[in-house]
C-alpha positions as protocol buffer text, in pm:
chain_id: "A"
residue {
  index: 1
  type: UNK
  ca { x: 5578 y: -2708 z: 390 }
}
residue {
  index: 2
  type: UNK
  ca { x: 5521 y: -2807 z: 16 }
}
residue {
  index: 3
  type: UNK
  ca { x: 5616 y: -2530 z: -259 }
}
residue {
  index: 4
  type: UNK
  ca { x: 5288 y: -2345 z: -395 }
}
residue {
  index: 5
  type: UNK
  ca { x: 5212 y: -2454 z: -774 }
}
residue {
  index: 6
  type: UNK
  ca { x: 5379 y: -2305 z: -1038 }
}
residue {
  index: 7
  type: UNK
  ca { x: 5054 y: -2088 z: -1170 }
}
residue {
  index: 8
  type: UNK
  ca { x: 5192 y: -2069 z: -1539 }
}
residue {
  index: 9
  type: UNK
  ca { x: 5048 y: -2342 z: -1780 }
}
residue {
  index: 10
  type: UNK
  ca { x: 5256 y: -2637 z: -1890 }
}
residue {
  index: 11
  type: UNK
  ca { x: 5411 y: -2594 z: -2215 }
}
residue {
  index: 12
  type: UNK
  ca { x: 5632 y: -2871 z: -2374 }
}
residue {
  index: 13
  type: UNK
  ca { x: 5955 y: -2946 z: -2261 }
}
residue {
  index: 14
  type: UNK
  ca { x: 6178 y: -2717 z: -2491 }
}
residue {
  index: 15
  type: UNK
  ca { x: 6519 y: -2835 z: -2326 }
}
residue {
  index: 16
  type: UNK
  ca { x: 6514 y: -3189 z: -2501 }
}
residue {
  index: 17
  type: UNK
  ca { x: 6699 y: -3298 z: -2771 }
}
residue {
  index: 18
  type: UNK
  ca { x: 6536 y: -3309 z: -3074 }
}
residue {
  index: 19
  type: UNK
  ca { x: 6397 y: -3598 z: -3278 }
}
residue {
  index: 20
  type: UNK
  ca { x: 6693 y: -3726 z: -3554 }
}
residue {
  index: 21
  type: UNK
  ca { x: 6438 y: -3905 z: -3769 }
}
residue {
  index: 22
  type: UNK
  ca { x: 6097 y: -4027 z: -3834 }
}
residue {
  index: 23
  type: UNK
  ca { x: 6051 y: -4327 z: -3603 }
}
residue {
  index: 24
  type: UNK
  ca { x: 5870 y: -4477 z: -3913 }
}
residue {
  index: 25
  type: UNK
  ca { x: 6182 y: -4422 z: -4112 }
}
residue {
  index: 26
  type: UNK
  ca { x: 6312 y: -4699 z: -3914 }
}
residue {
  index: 27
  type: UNK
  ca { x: 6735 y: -4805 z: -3963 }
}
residue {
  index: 28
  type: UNK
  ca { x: 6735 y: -4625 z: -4251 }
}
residue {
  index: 29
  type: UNK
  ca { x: 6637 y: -4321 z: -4163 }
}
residue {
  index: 30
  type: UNK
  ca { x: 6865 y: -4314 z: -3838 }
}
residue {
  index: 31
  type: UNK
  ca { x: 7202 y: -4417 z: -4105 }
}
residue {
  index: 32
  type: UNK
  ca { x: 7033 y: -4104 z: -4371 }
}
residue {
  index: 33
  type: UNK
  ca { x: 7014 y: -3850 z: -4094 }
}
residue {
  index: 34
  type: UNK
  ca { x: 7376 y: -3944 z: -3924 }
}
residue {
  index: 35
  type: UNK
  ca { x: 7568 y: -3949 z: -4277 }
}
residue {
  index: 36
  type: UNK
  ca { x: 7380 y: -3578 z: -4349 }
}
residue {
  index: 37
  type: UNK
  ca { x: 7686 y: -3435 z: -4113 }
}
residue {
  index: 38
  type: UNK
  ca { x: 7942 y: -3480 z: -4372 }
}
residue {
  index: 39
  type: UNK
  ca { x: 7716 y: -3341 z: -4698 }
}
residue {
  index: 40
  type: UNK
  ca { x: 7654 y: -3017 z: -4418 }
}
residue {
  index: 41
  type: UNK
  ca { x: 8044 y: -3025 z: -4461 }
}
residue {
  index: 42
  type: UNK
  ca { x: 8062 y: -3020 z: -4881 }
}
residue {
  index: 43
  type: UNK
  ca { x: 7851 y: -2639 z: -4842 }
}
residue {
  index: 44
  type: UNK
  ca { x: 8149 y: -2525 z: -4576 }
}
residue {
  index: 45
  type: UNK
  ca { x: 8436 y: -2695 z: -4835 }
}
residue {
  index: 46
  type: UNK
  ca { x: 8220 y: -2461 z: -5124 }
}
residue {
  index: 47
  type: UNK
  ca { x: 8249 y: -2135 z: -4939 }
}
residue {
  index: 48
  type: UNK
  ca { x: 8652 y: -2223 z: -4865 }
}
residue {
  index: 49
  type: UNK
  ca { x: 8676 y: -2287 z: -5239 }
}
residue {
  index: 50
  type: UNK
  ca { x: 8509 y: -1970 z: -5342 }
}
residue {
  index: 51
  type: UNK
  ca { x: 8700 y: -1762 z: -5071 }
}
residue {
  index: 52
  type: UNK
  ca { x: 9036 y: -1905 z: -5173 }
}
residue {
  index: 53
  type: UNK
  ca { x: 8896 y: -1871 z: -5581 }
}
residue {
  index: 54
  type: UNK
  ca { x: 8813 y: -1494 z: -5462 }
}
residue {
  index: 55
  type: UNK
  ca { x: 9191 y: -1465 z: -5313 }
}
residue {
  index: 56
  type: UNK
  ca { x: 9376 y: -1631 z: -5544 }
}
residue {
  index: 57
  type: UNK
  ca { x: 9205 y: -1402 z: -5837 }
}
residue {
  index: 58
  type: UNK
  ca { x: 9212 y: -1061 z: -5656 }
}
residue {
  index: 59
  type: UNK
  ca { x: 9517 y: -1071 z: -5474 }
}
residue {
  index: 60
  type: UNK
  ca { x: 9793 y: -1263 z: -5699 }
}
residue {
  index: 61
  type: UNK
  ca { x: 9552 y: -1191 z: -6065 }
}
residue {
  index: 62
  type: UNK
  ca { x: 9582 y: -1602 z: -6077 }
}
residue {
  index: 63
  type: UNK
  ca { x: 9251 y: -1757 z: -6100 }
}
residue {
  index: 64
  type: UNK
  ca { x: 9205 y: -2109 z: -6080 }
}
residue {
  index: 65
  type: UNK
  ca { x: 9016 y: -2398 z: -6360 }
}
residue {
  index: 66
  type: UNK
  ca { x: 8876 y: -2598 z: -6083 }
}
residue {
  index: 67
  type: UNK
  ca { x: 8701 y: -2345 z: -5826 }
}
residue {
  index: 68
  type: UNK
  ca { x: 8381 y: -2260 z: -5959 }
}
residue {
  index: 69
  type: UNK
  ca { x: 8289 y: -2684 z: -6081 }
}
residue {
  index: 70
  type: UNK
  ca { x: 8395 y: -2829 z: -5753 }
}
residue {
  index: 71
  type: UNK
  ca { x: 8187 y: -2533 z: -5560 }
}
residue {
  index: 72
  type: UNK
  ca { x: 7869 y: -2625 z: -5784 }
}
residue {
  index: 73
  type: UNK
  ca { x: 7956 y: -3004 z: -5692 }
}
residue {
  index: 74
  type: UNK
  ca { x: 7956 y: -3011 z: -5369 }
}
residue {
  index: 75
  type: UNK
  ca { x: 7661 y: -2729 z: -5396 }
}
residue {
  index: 76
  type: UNK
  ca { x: 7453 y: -2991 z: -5605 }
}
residue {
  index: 77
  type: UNK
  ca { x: 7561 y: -3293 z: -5424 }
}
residue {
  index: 78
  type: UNK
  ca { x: 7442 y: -3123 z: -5060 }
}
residue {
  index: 79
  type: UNK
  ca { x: 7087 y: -2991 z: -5199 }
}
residue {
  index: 80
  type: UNK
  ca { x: 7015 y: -3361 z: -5352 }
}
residue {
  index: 81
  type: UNK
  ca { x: 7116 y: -3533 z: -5044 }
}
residue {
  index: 82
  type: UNK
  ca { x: 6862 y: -3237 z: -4889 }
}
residue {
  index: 83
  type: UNK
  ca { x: 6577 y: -3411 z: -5035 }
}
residue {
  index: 84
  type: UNK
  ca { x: 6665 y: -3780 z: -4901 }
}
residue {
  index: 85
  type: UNK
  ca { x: 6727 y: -3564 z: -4534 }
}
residue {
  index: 86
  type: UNK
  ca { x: 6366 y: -3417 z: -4521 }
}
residue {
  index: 87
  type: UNK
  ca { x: 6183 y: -3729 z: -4592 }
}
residue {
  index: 88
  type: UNK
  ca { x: 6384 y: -3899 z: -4329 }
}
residue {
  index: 89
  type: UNK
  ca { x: 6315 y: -3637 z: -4069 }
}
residue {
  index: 90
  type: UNK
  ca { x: 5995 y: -3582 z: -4193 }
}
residue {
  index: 91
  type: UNK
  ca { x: 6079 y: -3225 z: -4259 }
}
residue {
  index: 92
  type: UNK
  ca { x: 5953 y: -3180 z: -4632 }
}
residue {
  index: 93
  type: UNK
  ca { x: 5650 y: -2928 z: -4699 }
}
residue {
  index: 94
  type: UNK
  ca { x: 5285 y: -2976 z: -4718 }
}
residue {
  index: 95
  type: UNK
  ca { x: 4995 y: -2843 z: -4685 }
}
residue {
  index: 96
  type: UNK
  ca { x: 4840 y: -2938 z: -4336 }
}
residue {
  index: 97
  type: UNK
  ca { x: 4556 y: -2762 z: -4359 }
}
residue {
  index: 98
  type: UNK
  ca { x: 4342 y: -3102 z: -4356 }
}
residue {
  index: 99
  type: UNK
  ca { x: 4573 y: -3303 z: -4184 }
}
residue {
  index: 100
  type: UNK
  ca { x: 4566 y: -3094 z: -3833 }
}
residue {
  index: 101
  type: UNK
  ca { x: 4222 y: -3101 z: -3795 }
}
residue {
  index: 102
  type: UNK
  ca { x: 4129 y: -3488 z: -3833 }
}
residue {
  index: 103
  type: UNK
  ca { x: 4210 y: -3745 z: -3549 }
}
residue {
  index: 104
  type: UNK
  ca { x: 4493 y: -3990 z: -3560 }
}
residue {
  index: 105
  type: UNK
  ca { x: 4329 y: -4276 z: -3749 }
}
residue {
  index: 106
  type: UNK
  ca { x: 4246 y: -4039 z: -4017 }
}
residue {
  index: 107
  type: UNK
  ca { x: 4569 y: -3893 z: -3969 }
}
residue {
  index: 108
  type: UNK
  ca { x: 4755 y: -4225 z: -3996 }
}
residue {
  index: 109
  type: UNK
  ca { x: 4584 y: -4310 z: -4355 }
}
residue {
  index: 110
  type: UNK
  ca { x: 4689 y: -3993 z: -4509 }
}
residue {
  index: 111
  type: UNK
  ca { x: 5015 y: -4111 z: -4399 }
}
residue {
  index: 112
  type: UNK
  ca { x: 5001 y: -4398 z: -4571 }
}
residue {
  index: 113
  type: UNK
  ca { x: 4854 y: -4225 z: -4913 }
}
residue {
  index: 114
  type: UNK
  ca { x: 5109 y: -3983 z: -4929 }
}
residue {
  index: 115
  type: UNK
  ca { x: 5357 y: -4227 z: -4860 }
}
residue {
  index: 116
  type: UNK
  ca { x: 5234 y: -4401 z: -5136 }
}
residue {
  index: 117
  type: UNK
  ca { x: 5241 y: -4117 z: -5382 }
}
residue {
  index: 118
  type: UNK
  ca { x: 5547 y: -4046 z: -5280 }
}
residue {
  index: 119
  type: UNK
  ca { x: 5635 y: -4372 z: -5353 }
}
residue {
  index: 120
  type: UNK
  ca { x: 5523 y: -4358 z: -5684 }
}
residue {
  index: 121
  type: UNK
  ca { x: 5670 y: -4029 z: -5791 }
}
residue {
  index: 122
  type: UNK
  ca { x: 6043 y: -4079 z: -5677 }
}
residue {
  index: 123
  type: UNK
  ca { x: 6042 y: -4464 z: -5817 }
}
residue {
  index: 124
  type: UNK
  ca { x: 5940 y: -4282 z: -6116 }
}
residue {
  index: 125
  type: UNK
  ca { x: 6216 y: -3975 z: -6105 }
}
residue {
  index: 126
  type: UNK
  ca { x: 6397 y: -4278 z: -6020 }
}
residue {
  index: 127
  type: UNK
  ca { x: 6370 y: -4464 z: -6331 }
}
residue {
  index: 128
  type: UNK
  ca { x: 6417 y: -4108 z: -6538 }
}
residue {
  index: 129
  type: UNK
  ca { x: 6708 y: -4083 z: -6342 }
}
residue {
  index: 130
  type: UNK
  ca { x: 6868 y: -4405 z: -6457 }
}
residue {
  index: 131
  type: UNK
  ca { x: 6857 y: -4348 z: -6822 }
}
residue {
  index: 132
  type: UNK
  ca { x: 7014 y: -4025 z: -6803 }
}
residue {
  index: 133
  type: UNK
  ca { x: 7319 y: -4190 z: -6556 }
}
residue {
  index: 134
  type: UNK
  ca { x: 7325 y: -4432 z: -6815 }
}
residue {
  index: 135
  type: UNK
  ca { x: 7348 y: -4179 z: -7068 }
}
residue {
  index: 136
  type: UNK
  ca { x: 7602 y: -4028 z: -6867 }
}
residue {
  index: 137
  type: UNK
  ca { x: 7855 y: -4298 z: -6800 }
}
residue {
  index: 138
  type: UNK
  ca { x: 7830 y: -4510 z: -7131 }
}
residue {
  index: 139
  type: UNK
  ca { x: 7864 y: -4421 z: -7495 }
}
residue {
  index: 140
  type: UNK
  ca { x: 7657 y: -4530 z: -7743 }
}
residue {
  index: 141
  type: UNK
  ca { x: 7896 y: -4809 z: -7863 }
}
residue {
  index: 142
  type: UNK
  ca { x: 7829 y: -4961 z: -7538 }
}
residue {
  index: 143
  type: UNK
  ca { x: 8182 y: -4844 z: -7375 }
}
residue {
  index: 144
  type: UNK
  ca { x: 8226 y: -4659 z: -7036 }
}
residue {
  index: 145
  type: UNK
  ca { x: 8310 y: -4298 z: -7044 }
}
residue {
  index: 146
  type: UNK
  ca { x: 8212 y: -4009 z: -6779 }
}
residue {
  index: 147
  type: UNK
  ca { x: 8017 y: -3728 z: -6935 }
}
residue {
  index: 148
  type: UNK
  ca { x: 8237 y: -3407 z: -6821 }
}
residue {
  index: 149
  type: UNK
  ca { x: 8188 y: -3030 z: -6823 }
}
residue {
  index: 150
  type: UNK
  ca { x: 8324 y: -2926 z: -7138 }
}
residue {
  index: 151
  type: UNK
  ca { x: 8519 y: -2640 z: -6935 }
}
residue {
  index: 152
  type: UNK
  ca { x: 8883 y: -2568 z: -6912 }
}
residue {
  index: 153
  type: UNK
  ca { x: 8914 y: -2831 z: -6623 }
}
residue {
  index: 154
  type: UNK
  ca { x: 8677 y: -3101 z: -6805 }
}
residue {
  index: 155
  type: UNK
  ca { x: 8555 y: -3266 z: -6469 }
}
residue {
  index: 156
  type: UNK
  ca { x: 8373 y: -3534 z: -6483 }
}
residue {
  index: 157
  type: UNK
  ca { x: 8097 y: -3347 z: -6234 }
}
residue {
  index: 158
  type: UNK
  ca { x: 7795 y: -3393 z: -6448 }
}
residue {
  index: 159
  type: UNK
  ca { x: 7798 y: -3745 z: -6479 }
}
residue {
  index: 160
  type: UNK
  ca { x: 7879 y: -3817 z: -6124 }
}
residue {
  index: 161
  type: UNK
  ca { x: 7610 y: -3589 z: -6033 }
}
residue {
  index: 162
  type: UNK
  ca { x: 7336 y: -3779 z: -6220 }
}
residue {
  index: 163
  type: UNK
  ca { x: 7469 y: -4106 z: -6063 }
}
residue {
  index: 164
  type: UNK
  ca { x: 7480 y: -3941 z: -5706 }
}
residue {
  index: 165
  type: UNK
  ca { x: 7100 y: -3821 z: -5795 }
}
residue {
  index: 166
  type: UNK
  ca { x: 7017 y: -4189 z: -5879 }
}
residue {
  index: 167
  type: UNK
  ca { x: 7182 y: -4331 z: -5607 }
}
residue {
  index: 168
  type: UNK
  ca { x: 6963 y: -4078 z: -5360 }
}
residue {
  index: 169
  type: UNK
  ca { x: 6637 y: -4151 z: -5514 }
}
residue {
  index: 170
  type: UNK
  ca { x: 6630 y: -4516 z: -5535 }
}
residue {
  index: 171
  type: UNK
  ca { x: 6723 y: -4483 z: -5145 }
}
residue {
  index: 172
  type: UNK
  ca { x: 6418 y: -4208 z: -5090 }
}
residue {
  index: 173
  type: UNK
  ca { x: 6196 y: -4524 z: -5316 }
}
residue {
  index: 174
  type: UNK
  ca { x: 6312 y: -4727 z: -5040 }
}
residue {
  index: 175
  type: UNK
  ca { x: 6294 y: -4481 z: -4787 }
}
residue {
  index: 176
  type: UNK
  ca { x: 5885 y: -4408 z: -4890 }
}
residue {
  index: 177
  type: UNK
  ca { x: 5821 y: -4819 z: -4932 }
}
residue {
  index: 178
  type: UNK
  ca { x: 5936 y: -4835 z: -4550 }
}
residue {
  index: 179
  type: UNK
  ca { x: 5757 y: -4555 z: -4416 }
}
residue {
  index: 180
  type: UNK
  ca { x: 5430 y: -4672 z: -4626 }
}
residue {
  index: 181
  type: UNK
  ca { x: 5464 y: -5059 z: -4473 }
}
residue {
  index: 182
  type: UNK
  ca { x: 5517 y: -4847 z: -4148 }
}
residue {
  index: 183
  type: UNK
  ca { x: 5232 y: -4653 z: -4148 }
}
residue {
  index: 184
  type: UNK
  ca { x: 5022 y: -4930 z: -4237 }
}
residue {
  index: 185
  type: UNK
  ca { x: 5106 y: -5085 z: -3875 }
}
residue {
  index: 186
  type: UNK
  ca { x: 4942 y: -4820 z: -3741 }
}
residue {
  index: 187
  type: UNK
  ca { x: 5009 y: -4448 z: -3529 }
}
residue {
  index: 188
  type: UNK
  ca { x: 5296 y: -4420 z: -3324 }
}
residue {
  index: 189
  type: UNK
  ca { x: 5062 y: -4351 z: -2991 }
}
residue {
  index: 190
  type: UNK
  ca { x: 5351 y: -4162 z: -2814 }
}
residue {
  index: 191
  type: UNK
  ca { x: 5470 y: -3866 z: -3047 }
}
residue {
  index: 192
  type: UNK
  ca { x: 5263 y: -3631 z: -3329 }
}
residue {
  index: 193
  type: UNK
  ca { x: 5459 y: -3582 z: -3635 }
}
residue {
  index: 194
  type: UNK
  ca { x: 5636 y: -3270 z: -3690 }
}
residue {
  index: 195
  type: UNK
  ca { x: 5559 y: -3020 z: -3994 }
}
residue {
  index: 196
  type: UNK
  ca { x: 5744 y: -2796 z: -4183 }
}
């Protein structure tokens, strides 16, 4: 004899793995979310660095020059890569009030606008970002030189950070042209988009 029906109502498969990236996001989406691993690392290397800062200070009165700049770096360096992460995943914040209610066709065209505002705005942060890297790493002679801290240790954080924040937003430009030209192909008929 058959088992009787299971009389509570089907609700969605909460065992499964979860989605990595936006399938739109295509290659490099999949190589942005695998590489976020080891920026999830830098925060855990920033607490070790403040605990040991904390230690070192407290215990044996011997602070260090380094602790507090390489804890902001790899702070700063995580939270930019953050940004790159969401729009992979599809993770970032918006306002869905609009885009719940209409169908998938409707749907599928505000993908493509915001994709293409998005587009525009982080080509543009993009290009701001470039002339302050390039204020950053070159003098105004014309010869190469870091920007650093100013501090005690004199790192050359700052200007590697505003080359890391280029770096990440030319790849989210590329990241939005993709997901625009994807969009334009049409709905993925098999999965909804996820919201933050």
């Amino acid at each position: 004899m058959p088992p009787a029906p299971d009389p509570r109502p089907k609700t969605a498969d909460t065992t499964a793995a979860p989605r990595e990236c936006l399938p739109q996001a295509g290659l490099l989406g999949w190589v942005i979310t695998r590489i976020a691993r080891l920026f999830a690392v830098g925060i855990l290397i920033a607490m070790a660095v403040l605990v040991v800062e904390i230690f070192l200070r407290y215990v044996f009165n011997s602070p260090t020059t380094w602790a507090h700049e390489t804890s902001t770096f790899l702070s700063a360096v995580t939270f930019i890569f953050g940004g790159l992460y969401c729009v992979a995943r599809n993770t970032h914040i918006r306002v869905v009030l609009l885009y719940d209610i209409v169908g998938a066709r409707l749907r599928n065209l505000l993908d493509v606008l915001i994709s293409i505002a998005c587009l525009c705005a982080s080509a543009f942060f993009a290009w701001a970002a470039w002339l302050m890297a390039m204020k950053a790493t070159f003098r105004p002679d014309g010869s190469f030189f870091l920007e650093t801290s100013g501090s005690a240790w004199n790192s050359p954080a700052p200007a590697l950070l505003k080359l890391f924040l280029l770096l990440v937003l030319v790849t989210m430009s590329v990241q939005f042209l993709l997901l625009t030209l994807n969009h334009l192909r049409g709905p993925v008929p098999t999965e909804r988009h996820d919201d933050a």
